[in-house]
DRENGU-165558 format. One line per field, with one value per residue: residue number from 1; x, y, z of N, C-alpha, C in turn. Coordinates in steps of 0.05 Angstrom, whole numbers. Layout:
BEGIN
nulum (NUM | ...) $
n_xx (X | ...) $
n_yy (Y | ...) $
n_zz (Z | ...) $
ca_xx (X | ...) $
ca_yy (Y | ...) $
ca_zz (Z | ...) $
c_xx (X | ...) $
c_yy (Y | ...) $
c_zz (Z | ...) $
This chain:
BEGIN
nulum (1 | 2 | 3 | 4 | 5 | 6 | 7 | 8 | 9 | 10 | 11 | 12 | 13 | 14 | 15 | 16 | 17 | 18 | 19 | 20 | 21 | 22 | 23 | 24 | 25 | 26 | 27 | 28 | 29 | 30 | 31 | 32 | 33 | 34 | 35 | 36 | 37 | 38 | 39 | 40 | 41 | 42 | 43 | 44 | 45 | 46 | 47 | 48 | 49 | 50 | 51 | 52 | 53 | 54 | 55 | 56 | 57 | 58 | 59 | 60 | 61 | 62 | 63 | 64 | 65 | 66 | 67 | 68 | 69 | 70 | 71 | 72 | 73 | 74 | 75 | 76 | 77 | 78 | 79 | 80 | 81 | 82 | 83 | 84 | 85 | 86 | 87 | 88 | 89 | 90) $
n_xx (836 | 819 | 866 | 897 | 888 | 826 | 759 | 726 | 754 | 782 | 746 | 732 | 784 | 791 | 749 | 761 | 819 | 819 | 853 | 855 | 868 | 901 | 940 | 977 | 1012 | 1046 | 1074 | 1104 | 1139 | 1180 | 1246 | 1273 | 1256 | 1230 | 1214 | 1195 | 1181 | 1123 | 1101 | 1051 | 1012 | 969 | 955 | 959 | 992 | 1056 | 1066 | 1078 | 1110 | 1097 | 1150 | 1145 | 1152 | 1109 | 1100 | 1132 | 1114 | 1110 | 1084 | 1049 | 1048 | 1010 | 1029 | 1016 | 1052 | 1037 | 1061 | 1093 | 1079 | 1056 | 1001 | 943 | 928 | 920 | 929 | 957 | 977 | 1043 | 1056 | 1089 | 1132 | 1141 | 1153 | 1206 | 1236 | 1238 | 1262 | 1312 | 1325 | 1360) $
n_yy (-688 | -642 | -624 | -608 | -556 | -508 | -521 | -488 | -430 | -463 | -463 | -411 | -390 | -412 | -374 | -341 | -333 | -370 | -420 | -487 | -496 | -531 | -539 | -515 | -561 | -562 | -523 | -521 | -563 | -544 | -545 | -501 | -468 | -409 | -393 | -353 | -312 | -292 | -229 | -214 | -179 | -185 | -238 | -273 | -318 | -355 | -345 | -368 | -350 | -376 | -382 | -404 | -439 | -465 | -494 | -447 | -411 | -361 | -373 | -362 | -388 | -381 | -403 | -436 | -485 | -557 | -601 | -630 | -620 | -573 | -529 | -494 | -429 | -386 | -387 | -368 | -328 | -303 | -225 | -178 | -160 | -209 | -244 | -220 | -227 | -276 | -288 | -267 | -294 | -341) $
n_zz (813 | 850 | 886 | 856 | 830 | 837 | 813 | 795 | 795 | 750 | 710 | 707 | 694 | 644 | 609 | 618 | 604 | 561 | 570 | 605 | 671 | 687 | 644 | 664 | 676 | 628 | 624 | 667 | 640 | 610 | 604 | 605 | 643 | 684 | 748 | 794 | 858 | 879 | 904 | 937 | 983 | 1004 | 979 | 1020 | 1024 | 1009 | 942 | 867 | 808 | 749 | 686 | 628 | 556 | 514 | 455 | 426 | 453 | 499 | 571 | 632 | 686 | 754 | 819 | 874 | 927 | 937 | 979 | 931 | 889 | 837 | 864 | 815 | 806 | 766 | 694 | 633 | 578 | 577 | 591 | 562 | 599 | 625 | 595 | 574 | 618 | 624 | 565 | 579 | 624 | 604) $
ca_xx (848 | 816 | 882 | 914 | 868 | 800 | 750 | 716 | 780 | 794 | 719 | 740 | 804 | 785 | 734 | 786 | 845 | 819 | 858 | 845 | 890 | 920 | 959 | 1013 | 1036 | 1049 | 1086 | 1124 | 1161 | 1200 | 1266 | 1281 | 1222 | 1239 | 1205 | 1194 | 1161 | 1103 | 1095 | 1035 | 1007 | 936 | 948 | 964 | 1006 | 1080 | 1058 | 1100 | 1108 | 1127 | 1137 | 1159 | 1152 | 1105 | 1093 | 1149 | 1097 | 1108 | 1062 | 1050 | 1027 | 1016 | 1016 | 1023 | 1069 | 1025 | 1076 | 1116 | 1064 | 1041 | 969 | 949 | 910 | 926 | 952 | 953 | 1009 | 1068 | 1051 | 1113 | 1155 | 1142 | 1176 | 1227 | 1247 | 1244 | 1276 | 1333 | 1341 | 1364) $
ca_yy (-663 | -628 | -627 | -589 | -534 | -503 | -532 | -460 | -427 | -474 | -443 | -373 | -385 | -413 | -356 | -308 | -334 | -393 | -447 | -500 | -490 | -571 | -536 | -508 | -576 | -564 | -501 | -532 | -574 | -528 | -549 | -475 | -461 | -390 | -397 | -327 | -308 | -271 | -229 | -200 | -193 | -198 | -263 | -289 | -345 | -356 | -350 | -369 | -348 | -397 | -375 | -426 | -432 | -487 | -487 | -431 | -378 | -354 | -372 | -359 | -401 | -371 | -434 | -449 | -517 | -570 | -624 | -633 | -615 | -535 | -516 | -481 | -406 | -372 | -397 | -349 | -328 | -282 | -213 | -169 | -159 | -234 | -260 | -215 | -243 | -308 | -294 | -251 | -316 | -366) $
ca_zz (806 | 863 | 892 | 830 | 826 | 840 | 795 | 806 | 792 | 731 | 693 | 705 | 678 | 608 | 609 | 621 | 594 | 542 | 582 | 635 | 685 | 683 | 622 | 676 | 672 | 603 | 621 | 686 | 628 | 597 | 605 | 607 | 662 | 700 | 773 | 816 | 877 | 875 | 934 | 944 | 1020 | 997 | 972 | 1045 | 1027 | 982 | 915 | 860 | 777 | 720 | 664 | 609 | 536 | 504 | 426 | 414 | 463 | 530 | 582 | 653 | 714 | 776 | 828 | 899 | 928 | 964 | 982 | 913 | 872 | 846 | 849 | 800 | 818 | 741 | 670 | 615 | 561 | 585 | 591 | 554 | 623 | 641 | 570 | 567 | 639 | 613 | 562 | 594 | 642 | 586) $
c_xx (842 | 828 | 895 | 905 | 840 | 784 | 729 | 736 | 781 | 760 | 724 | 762 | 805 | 765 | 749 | 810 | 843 | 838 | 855 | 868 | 906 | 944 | 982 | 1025 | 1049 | 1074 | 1108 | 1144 | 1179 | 1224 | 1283 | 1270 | 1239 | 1209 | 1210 | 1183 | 1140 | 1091 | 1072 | 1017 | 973 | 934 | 933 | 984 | 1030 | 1073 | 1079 | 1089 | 1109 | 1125 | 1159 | 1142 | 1139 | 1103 | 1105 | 1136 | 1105 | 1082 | 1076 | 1034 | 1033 | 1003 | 1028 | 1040 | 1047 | 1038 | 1095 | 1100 | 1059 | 1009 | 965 | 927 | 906 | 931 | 940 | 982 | 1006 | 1058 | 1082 | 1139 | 1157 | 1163 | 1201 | 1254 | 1250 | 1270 | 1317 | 1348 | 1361 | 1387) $
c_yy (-641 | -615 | -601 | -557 | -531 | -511 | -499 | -448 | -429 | -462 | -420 | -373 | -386 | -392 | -345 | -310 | -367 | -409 | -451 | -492 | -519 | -565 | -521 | -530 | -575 | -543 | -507 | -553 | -570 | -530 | -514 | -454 | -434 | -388 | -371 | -332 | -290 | -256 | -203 | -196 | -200 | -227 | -286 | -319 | -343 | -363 | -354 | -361 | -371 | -387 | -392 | -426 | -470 | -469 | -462 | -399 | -386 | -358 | -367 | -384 | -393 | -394 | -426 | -480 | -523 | -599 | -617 | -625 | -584 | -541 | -494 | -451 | -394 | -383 | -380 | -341 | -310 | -256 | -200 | -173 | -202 | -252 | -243 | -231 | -273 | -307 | -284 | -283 | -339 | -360) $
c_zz (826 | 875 | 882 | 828 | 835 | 821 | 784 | 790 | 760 | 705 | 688 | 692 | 653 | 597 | 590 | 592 | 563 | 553 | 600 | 653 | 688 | 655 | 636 | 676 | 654 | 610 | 636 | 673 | 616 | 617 | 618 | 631 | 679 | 726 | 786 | 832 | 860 | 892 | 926 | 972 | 1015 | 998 | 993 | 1045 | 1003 | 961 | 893 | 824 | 756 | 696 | 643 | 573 | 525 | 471 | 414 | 428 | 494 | 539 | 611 | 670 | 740 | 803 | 865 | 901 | 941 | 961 | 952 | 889 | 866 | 841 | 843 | 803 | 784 | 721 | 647 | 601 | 575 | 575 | 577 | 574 | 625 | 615 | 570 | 596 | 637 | 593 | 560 | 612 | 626 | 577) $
């Protein structure tokens, strides 16, 4: 999984946000999945949004591509703006 995410990363997140970060796959299956950029120059690299709908709740994952795969930097539910863009896209 080292691959997928920071293992570093993936502690601070369940901290933070009570989930592992391996639950963006969960979120990358929504049939309905809305995909942004995320441009921030700090970041240094093309960042990307998802925000998709498990268990009837908005969530977010904020991931990078490596090859065909995302890794995963964030996962946390949809902030107000981020669901209504979701569900504005549908």
């Amino acid at each position: 999984m080292g691959d997928r995410f920071d293992p570093a990363k993936d502690a601070i997140n369940l901290k933070r946000h009570g989930l592992p970060l391996i639950f963006g796959d969960r979120i990358m299956e929504d049939e309905n999945l809305l995909i942004l950029p995320s441009i921030r120059p700090q970041d240094g690299e093309e960042r990307f949004k998802a925000i998709g709908e498990v268990d009837g709740k908005a969530y977010t994952a904020v991931f990078v591509w490596r090859g065909t795969l995302p890794r995963f930097i964030s996962v946390r539910r949809s902030n107000k703006s981020e669901e209504r863009s979701y569900r504005s896209a549908r």
